[in-house]
PDB file of N, CA, C and O in Angstrom:
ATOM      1  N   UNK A   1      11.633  21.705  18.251  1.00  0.00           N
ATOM      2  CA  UNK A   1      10.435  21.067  18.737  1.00  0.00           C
ATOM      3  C   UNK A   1      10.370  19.658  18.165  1.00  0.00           C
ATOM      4  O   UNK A   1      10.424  19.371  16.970  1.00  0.00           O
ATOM      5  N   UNK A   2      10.252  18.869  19.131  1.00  0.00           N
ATOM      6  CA  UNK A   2      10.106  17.130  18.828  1.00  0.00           C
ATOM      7  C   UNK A   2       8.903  17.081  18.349  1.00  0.00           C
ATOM      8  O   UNK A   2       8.031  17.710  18.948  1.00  0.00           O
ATOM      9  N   UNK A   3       8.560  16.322  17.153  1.00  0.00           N
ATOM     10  CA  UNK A   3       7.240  16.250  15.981  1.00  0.00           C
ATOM     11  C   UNK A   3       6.690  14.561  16.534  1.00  0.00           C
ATOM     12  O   UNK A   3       5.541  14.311  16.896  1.00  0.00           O
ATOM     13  N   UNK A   4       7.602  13.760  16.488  1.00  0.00           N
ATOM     14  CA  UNK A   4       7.478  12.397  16.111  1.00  0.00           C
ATOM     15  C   UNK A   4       8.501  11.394  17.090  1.00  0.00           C
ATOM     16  O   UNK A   4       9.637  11.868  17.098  1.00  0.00           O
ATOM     17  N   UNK A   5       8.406  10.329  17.786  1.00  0.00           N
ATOM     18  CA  UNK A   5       9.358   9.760  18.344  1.00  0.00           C
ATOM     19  C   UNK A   5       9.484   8.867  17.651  1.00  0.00           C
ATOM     20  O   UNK A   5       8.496   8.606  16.965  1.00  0.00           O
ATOM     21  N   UNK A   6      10.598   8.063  17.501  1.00  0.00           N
ATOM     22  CA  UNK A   6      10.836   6.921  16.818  1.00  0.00           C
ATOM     23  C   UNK A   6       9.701   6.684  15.504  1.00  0.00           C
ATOM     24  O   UNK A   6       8.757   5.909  15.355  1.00  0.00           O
ATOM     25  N   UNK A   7      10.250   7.663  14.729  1.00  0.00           N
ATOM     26  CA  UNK A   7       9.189   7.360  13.760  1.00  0.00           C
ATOM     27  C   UNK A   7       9.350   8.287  12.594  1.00  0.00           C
ATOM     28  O   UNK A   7       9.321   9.508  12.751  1.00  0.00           O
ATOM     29  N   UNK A   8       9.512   7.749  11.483  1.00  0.00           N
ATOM     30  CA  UNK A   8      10.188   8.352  10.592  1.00  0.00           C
ATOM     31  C   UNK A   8      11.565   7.887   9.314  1.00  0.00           C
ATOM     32  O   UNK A   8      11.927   7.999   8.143  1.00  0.00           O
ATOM     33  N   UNK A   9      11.871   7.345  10.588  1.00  0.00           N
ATOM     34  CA  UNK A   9      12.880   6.227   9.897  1.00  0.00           C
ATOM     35  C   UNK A   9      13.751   5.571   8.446  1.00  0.00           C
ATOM     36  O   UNK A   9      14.835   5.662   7.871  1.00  0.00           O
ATOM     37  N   UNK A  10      12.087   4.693   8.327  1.00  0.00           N
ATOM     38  CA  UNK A  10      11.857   4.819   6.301  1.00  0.00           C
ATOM     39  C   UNK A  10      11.388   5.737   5.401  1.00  0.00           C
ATOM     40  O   UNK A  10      11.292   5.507   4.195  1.00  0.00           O
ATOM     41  N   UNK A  11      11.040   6.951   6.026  1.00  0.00           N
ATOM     42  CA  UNK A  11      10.782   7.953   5.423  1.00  0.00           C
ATOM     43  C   UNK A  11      11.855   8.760   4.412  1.00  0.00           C
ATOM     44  O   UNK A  11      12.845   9.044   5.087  1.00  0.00           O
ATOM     45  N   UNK A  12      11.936   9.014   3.658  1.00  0.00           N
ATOM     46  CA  UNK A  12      12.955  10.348   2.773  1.00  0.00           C
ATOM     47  C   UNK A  12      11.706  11.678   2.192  1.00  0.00           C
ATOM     48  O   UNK A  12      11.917  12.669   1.493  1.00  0.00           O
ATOM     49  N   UNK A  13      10.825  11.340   2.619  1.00  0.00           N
ATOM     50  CA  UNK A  13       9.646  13.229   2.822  1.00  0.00           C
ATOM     51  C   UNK A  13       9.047  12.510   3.362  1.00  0.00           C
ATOM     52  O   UNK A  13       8.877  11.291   3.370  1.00  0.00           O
ATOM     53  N   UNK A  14       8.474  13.896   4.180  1.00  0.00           N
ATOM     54  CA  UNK A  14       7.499  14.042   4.795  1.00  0.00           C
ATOM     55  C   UNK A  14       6.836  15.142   4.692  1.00  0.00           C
ATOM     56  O   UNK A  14       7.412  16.128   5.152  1.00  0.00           O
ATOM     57  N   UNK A  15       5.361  15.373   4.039  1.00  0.00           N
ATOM     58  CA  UNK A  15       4.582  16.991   3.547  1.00  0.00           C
ATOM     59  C   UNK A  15       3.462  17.192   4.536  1.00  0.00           C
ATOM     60  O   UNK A  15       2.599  16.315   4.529  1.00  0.00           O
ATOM     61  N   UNK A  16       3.345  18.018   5.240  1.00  0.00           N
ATOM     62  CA  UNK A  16       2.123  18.635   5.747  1.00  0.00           C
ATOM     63  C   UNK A  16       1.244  19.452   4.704  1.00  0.00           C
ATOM     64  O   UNK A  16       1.404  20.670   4.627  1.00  0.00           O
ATOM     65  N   UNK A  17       0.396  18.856   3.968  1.00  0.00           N
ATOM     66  CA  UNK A  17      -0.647  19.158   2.893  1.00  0.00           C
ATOM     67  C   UNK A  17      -1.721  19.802   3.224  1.00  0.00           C
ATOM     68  O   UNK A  17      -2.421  20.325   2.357  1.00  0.00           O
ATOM     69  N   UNK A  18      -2.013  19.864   4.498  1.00  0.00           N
ATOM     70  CA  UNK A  18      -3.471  20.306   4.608  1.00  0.00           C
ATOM     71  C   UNK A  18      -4.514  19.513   4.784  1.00  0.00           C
ATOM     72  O   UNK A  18      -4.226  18.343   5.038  1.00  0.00           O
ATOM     73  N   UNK A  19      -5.623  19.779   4.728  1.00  0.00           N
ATOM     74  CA  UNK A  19      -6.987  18.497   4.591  1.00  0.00           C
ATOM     75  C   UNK A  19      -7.048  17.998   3.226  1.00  0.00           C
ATOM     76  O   UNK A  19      -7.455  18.693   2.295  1.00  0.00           O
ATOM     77  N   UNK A  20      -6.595  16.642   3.084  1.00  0.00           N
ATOM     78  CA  UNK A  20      -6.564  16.044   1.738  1.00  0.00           C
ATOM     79  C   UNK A  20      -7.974  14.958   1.482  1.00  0.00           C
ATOM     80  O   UNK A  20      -8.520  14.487   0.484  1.00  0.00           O
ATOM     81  N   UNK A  21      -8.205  14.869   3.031  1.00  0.00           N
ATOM     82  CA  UNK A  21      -9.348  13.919   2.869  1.00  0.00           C
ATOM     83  C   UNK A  21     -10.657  14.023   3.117  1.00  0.00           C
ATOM     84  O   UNK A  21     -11.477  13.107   3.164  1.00  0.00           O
ATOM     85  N   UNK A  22     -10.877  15.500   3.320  1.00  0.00           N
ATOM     86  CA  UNK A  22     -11.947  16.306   3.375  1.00  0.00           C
ATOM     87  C   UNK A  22     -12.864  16.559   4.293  1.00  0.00           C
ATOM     88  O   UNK A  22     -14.062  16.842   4.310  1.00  0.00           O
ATOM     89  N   UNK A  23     -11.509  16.290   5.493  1.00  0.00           N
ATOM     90  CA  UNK A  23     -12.725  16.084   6.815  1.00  0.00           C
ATOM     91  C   UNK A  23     -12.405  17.447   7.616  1.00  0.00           C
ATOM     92  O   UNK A  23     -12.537  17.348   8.836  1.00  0.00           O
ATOM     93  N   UNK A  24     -12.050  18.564   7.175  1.00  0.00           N
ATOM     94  CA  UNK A  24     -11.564  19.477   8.120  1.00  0.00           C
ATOM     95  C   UNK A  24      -9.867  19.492   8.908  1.00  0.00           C
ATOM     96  O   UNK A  24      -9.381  20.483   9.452  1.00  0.00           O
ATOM     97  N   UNK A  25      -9.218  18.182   8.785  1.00  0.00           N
ATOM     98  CA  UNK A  25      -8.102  18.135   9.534  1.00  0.00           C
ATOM     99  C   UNK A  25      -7.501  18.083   8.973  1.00  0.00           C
ATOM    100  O   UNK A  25      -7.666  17.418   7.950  1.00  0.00           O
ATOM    101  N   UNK A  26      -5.530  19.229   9.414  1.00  0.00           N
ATOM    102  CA  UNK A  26      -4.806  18.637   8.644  1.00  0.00           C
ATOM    103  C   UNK A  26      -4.232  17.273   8.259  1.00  0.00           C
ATOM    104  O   UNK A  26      -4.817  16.488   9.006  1.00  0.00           O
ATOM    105  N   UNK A  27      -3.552  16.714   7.631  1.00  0.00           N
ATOM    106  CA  UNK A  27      -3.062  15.528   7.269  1.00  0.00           C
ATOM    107  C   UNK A  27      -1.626  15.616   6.646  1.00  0.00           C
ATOM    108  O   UNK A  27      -1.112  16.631   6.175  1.00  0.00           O
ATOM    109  N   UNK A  28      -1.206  14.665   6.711  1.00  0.00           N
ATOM    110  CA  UNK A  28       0.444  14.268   6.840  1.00  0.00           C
ATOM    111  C   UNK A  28       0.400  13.256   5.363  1.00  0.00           C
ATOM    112  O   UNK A  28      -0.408  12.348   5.169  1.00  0.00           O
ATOM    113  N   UNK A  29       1.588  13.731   4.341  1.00  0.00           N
ATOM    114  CA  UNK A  29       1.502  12.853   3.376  1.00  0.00           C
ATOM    115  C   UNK A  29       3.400  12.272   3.220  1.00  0.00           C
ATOM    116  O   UNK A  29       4.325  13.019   2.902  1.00  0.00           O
ATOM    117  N   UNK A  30       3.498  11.045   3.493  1.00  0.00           N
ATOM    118  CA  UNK A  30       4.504  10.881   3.271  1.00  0.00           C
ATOM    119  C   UNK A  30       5.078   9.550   2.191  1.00  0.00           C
ATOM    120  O   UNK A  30       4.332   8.647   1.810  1.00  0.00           O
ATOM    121  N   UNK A  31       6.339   9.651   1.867  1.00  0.00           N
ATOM    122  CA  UNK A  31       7.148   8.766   1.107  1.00  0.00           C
ATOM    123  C   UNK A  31       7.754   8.316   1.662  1.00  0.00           C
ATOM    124  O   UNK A  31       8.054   8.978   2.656  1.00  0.00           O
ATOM    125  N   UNK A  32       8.461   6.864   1.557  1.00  0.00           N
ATOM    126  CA  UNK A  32       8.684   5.556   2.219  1.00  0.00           C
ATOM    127  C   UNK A  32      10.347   5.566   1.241  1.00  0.00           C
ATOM    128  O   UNK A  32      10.782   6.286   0.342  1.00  0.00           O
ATOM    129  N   UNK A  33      10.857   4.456   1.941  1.00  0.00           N
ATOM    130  CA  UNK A  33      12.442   4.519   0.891  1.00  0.00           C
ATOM    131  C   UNK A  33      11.967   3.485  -0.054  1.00  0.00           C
ATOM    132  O   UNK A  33      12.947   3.157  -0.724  1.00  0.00           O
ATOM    133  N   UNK A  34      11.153   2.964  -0.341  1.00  0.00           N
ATOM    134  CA  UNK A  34      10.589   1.936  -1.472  1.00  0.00           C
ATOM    135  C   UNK A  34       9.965   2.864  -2.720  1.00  0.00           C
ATOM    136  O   UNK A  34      10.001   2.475  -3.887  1.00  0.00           O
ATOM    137  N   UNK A  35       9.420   4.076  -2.331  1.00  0.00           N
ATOM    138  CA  UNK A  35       9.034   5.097  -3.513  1.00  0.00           C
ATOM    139  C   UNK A  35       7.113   5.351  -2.900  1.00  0.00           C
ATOM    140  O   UNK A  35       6.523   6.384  -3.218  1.00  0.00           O
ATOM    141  N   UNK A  36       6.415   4.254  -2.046  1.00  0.00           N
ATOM    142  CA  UNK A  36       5.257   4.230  -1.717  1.00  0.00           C
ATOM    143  C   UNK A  36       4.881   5.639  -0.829  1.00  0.00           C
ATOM    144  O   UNK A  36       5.506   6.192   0.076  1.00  0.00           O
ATOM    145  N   UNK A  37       3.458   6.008  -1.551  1.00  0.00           N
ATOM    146  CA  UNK A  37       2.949   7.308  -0.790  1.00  0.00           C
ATOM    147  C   UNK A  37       2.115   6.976   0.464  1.00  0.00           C
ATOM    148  O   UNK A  37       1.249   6.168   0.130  1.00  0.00           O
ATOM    149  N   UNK A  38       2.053   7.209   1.475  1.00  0.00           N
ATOM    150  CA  UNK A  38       0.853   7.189   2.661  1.00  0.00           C
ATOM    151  C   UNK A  38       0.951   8.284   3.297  1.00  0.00           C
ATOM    152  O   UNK A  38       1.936   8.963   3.588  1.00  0.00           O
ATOM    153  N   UNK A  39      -0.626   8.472   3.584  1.00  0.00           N
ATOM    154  CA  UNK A  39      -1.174   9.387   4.215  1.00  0.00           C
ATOM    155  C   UNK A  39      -1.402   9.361   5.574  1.00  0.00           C
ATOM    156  O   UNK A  39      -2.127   8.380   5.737  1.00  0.00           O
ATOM    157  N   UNK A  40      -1.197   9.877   6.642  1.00  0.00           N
ATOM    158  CA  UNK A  40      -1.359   9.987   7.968  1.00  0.00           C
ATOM    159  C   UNK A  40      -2.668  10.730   8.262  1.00  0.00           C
ATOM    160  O   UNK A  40      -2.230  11.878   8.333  1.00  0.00           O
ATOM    161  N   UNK A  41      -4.051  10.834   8.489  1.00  0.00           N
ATOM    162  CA  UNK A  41      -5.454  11.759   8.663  1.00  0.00           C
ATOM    163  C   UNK A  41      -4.948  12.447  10.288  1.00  0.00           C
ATOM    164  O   UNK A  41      -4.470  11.877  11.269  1.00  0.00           O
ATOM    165  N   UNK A  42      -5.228  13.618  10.093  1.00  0.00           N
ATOM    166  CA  UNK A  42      -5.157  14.364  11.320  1.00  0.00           C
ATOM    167  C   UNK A  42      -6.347  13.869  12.119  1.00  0.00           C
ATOM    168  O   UNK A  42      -7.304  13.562  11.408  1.00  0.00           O
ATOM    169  N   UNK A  43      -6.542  13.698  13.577  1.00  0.00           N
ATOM    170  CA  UNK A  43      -7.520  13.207  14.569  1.00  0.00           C
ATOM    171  C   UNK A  43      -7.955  15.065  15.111  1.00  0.00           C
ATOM    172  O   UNK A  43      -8.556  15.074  16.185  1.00  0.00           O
ATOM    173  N   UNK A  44      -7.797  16.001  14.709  1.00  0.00           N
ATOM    174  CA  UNK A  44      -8.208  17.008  15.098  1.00  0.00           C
ATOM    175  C   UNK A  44      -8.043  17.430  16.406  1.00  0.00           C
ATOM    176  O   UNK A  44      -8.736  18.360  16.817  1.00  0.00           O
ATOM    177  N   UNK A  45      -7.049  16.769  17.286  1.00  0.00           N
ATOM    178  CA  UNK A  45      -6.382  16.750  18.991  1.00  0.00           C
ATOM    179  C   UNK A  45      -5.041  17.113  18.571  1.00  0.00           C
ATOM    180  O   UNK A  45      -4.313  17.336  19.538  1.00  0.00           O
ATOM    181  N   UNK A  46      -4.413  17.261  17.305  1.00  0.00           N
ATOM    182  CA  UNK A  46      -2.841  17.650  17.008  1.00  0.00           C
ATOM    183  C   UNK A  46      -2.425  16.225  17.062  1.00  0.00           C
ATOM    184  O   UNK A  46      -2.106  15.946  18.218  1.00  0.00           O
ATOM    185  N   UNK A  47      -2.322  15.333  16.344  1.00  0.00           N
ATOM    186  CA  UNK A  47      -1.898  14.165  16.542  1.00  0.00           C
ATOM    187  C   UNK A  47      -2.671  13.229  14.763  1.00  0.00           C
ATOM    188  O   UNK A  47      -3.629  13.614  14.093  1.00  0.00           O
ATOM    189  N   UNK A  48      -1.701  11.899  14.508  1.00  0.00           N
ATOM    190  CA  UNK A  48      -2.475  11.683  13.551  1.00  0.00           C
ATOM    191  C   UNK A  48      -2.595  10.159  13.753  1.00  0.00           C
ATOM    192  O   UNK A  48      -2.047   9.372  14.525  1.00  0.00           O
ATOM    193  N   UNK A  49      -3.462  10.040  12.831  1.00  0.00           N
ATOM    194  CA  UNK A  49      -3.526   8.244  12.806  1.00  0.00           C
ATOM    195  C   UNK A  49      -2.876   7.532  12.164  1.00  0.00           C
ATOM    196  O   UNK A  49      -1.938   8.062  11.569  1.00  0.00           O
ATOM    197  N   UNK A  50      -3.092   5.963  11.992  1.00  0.00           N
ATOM    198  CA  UNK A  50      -1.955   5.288  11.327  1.00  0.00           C
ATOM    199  C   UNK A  50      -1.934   5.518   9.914  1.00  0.00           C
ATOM    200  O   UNK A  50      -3.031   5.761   9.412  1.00  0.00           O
ATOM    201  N   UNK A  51      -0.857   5.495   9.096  1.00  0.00           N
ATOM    202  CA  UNK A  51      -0.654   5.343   7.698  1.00  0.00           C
ATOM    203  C   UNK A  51      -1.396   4.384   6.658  1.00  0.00           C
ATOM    204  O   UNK A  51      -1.574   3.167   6.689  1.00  0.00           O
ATOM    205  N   UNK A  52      -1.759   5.332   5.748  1.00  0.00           N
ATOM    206  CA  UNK A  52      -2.848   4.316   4.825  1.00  0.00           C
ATOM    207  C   UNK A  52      -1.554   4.881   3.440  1.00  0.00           C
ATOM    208  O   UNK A  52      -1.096   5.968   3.091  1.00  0.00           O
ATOM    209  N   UNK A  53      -1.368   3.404   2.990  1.00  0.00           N
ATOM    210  CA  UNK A  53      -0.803   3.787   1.520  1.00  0.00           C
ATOM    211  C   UNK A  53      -1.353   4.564   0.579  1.00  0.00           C
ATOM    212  O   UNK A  53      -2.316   3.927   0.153  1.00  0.00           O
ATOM    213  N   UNK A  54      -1.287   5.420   0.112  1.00  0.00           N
ATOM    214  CA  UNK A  54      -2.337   5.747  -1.090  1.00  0.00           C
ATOM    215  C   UNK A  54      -1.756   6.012  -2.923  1.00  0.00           C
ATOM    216  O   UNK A  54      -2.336   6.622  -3.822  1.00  0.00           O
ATOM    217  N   UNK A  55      -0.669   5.416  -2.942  1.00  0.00           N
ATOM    218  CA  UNK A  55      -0.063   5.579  -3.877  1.00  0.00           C
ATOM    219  C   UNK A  55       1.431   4.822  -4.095  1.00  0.00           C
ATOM    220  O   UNK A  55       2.079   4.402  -3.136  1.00  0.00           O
ATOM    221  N   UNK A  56       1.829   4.721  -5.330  1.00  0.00           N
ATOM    222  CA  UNK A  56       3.148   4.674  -5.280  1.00  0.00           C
ATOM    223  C   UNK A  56       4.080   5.270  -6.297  1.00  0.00           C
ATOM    224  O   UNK A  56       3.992   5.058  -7.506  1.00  0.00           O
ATOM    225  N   UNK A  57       5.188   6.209  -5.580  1.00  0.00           N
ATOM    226  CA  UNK A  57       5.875   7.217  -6.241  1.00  0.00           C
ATOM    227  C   UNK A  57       4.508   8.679  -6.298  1.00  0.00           C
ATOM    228  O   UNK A  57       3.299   8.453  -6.256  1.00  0.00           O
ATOM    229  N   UNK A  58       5.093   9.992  -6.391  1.00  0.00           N
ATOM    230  CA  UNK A  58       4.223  11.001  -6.087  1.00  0.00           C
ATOM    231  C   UNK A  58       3.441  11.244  -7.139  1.00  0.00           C
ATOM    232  O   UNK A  58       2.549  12.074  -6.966  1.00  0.00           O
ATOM    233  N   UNK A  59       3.555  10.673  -8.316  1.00  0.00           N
ATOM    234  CA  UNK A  59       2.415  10.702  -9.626  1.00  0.00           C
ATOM    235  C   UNK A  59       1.194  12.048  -9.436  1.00  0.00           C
ATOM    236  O   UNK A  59       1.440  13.246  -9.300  1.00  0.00           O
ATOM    237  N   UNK A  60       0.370  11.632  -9.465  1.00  0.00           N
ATOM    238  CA  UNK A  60      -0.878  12.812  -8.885  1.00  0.00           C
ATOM    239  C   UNK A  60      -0.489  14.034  -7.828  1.00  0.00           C
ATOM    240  O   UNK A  60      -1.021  15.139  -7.723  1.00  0.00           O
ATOM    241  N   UNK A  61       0.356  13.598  -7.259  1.00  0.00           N
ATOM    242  CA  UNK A  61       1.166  14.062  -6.005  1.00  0.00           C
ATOM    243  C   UNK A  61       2.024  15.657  -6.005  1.00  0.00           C
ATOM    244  O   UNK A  61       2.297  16.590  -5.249  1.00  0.00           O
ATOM    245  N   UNK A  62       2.251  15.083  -7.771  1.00  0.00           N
ATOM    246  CA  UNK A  62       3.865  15.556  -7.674  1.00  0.00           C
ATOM    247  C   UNK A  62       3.863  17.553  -7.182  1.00  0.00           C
ATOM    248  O   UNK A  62       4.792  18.228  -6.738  1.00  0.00           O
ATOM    249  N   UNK A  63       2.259  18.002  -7.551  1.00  0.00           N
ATOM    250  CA  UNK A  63       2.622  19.411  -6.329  1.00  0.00           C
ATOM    251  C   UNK A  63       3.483  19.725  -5.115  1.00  0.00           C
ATOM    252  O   UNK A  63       4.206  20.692  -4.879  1.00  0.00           O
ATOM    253  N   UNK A  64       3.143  18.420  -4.276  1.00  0.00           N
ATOM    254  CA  UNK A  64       3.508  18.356  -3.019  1.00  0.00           C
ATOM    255  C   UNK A  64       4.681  18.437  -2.492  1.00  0.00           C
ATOM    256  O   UNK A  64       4.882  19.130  -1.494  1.00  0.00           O
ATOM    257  N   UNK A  65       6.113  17.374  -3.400  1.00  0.00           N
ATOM    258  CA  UNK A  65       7.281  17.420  -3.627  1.00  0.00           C
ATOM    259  C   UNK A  65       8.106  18.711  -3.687  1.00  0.00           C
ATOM    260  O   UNK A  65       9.312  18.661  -3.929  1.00  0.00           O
TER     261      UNK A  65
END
Protein backbone atom coordinates (compact mmCIF):
# COMPACT_ATOMS: atom_id res chain seq x y z
CA UNK A 1 0.00 0.00 0.00
CA UNK A 2 1.35 3.49 -1.26
CA UNK A 3 1.52 5.84 2.14
CA UNK A 4 3.19 8.96 0.59
CA UNK A 5 4.19 10.12 -3.04
CA UNK A 6 7.30 11.75 -3.55
CA UNK A 7 7.87 12.34 -0.15
CA UNK A 8 10.07 11.04 2.20
CA UNK A 9 13.19 11.40 0.66
CA UNK A 10 15.27 13.22 3.54
CA UNK A 11 13.79 11.18 5.85
CA UNK A 12 15.88 8.06 7.68
CA UNK A 13 12.42 7.41 10.30
CA UNK A 14 9.43 7.83 10.10
CA UNK A 15 7.00 6.94 13.58
CA UNK A 16 3.32 6.83 13.64
CA UNK A 17 2.97 7.95 17.48
CA UNK A 18 -0.46 8.46 17.94
CA UNK A 19 -2.07 11.87 19.10
CA UNK A 20 0.97 13.78 20.31
CA UNK A 21 -0.72 17.04 20.08
CA UNK A 22 -3.78 16.42 21.81
CA UNK A 23 -6.31 16.94 19.40
CA UNK A 24 -7.73 13.43 18.95
CA UNK A 25 -5.69 12.66 15.63
CA UNK A 26 -3.13 10.49 14.84
CA UNK A 27 0.17 12.20 13.98
CA UNK A 28 3.32 11.39 12.12
CA UNK A 29 6.74 12.09 13.84
CA UNK A 30 9.65 12.14 11.73
CA UNK A 31 13.63 12.55 11.38
CA UNK A 32 15.32 14.41 8.62
CA UNK A 33 19.09 13.29 7.42
CA UNK A 34 20.35 16.52 9.34
CA UNK A 35 19.24 14.74 12.83
CA UNK A 36 15.95 17.46 13.01
CA UNK A 37 12.55 16.08 14.50
CA UNK A 38 9.08 17.23 12.79
CA UNK A 39 5.85 16.43 13.33
CA UNK A 40 3.19 15.94 10.66
CA UNK A 41 -0.73 16.63 12.79
CA UNK A 42 -3.23 14.21 11.43
CA UNK A 43 -6.33 16.38 9.65
CA UNK A 44 -8.69 13.54 10.89
CA UNK A 45 -9.73 12.68 6.79
CA UNK A 46 -6.50 10.06 6.89
CA UNK A 47 -4.14 12.50 5.58
CA UNK A 48 -1.67 14.98 7.39
CA UNK A 49 -0.50 18.46 7.32
CA UNK A 50 2.68 20.14 6.68
CA UNK A 51 5.75 19.48 8.92
CA UNK A 52 6.45 21.59 11.95
CA UNK A 53 10.07 21.02 13.35
CA UNK A 54 9.81 20.25 16.87
CA UNK A 55 13.12 19.24 17.87
CA UNK A 56 16.52 18.30 17.05
CA UNK A 57 17.89 14.72 17.31
CA UNK A 58 15.12 12.41 19.33
CA UNK A 59 16.18 13.72 22.94
CA UNK A 60 12.63 13.70 24.74
CA UNK A 61 11.73 11.48 21.86
CA UNK A 62 13.96 8.81 22.33
CA UNK A 63 10.70 6.19 23.22
CA UNK A 64 9.72 6.53 19.79
CA UNK A 65 13.02 5.30 18.05
Amino acid sequence: MKLFGAWGGSYNSVVGVGDITGDGRPDLVSRDTSGNLHRNSGDGKGSFGARVKIASGWGAYKSLS
